[in-house]
N, C-alpha and C positions, 0 to 999 in steps of 0.2 A: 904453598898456600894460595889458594884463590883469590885474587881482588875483592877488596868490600864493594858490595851494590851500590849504583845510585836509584836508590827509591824513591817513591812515592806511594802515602797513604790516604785512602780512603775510611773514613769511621762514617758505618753506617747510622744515621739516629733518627733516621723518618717516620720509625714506627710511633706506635700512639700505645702501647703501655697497658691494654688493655685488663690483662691478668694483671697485674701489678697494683693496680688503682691509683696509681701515681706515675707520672713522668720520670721512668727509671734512670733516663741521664740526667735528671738532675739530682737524685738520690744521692748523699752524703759517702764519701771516699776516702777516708783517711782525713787531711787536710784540705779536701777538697769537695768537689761533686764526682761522680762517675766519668763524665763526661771530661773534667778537669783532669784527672788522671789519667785517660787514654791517651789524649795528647800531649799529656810531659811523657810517658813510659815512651812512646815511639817516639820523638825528638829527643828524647836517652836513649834509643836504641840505634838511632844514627838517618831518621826519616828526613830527606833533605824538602820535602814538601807535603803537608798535612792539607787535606780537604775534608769538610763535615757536608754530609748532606744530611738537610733537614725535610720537614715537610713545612708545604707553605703556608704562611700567618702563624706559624711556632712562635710566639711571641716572646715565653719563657725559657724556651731554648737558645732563642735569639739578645736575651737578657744574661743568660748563663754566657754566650761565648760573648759579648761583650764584657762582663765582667771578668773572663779571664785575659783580657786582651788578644783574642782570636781574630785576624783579619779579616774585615768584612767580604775583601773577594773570593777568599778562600771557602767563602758557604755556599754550597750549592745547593739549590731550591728544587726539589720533588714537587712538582705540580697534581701529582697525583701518587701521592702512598699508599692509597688503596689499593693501589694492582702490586703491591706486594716489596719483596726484598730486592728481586731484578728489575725491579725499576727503578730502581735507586743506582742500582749496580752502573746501567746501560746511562742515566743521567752523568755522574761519574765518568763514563769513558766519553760521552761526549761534551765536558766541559774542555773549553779551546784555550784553555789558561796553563796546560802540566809544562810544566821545563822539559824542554827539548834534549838536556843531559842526561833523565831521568829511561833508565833501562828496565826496570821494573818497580809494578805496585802494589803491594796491600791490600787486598780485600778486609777490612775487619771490622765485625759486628760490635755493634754499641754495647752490645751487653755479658763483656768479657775482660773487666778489668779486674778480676781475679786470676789474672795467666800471670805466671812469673814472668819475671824481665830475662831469668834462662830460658823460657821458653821460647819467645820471640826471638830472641838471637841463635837459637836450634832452629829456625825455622829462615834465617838470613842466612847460614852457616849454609845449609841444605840448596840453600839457592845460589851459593855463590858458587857449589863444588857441580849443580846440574844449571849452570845457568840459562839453558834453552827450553829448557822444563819446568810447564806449573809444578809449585809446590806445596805440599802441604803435610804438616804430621798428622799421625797418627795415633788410637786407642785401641787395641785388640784387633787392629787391623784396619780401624775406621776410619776415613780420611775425616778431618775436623778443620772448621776457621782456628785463625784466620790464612787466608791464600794468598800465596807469591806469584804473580806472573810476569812473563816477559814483557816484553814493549807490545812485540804485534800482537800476541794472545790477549791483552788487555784489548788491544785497538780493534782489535775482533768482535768481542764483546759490544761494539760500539750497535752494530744491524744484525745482531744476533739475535735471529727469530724462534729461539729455542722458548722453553715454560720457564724455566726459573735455571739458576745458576750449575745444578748439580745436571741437569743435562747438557748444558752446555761441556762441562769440566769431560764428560764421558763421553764427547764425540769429536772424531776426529775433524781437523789435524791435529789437535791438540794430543801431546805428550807430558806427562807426571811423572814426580819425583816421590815417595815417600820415605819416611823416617818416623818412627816408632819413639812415641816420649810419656814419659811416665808422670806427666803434669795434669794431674785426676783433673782439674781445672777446663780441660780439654772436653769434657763431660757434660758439663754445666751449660747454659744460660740462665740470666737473670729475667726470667716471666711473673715469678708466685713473688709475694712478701717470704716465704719459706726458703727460697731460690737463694735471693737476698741474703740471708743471716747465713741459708750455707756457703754461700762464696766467700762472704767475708771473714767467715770463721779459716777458710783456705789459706784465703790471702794474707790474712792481718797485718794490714795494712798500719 
């Protein structure tokens, strides 16, 4: 059997929620928020360091991860959300704080705390057995968040002047792993209020 990873995770939450009409990470999760749930399932999943990036003056958001007791260094500030999900991404690889132990990270969207806690670890499983290889599962073929990368594939990312992340993933050097899961979950984001009730009704939380 293959060594377990030392990760690192990124939870994207810069966007602004606009179909939603609400601040979807902070939307209600079980016993928690959205947002409160992402970061216990990946620290249960064995994340040896969690980063949130926000967007900046998020004041509520910044309310939420203090009330979970979320380390203040660990927020990384999006100076600009508007230019989309890869700016958050490239923010992310260039925060100078990741543990030097830490071999691969996490890509993972804010708005997918309806994934089983099998699926995430199908998706660590997958990375431990191609460890030079981004990873990602699969839906009828379809690669889906959230993404495993290596150290330097990550650090790549860093002056990666590609449009947004799915060109980057499909140009070289970069190599991929896929694996096929049956976690309909993998489908979804949380955009609509509609979005919402069917994730949860997934997950039940």
């Amino acid at each position: 059997m293959p060594p377990p990873l030392h990760f690192g995770v990124i939870v994207l939450a810069a966007g602004v929620s606009s179909r939603m009409g609400q601040p979807k990470m902070l939307l209600p999760w079980g016993k928690t928020s959205v947002l409160g749930h992402l970061i216990g399932q990946w620290r249960n999943a064995g994340s040896e360091e969690i980063a949130v990036v926000l967007g900046a003056g998020n004041q509520g958001l910044e309310r939420e991860l203090d009330r979970l007791g979320f380390p203040a260094e660990n927020r990384i500030t999006n100076p600009a959300p508007e230019l989309g999900m890869f700016s958050s991404i490239q923010c992310a690889t260039r925060w100078p704080n990741w543990a030097e132990r830490l071999t691969h990270f996490v890509i993972a969207l804010g708005d997918q705390p309806h994934l089983q806690s099998r699926t995430l670890q199908d998706l660590l499983d997958l990375g431990a057995r191609h460890a030079q290889k981004i990873c990602q599962l699969s839906r009828q073929g379809r690669p889906r968040h959230p993404v495993l990368l290596p150290r330097g594939d990550f650090q790549r990312l860093a002056h990666s002047t590609h449009q947004n992340l799915k060109q980057f993933l499909q140009s070289p050097p970069a190599e991929r792993a896929f694996e096929e899961s049956d976690d309909a979950g993998l489908d979804l984001d949380l955009d609509t209020p509609a979005d919402y009730e069917k994730a949860f009704r997934l997950f039940r939380p």
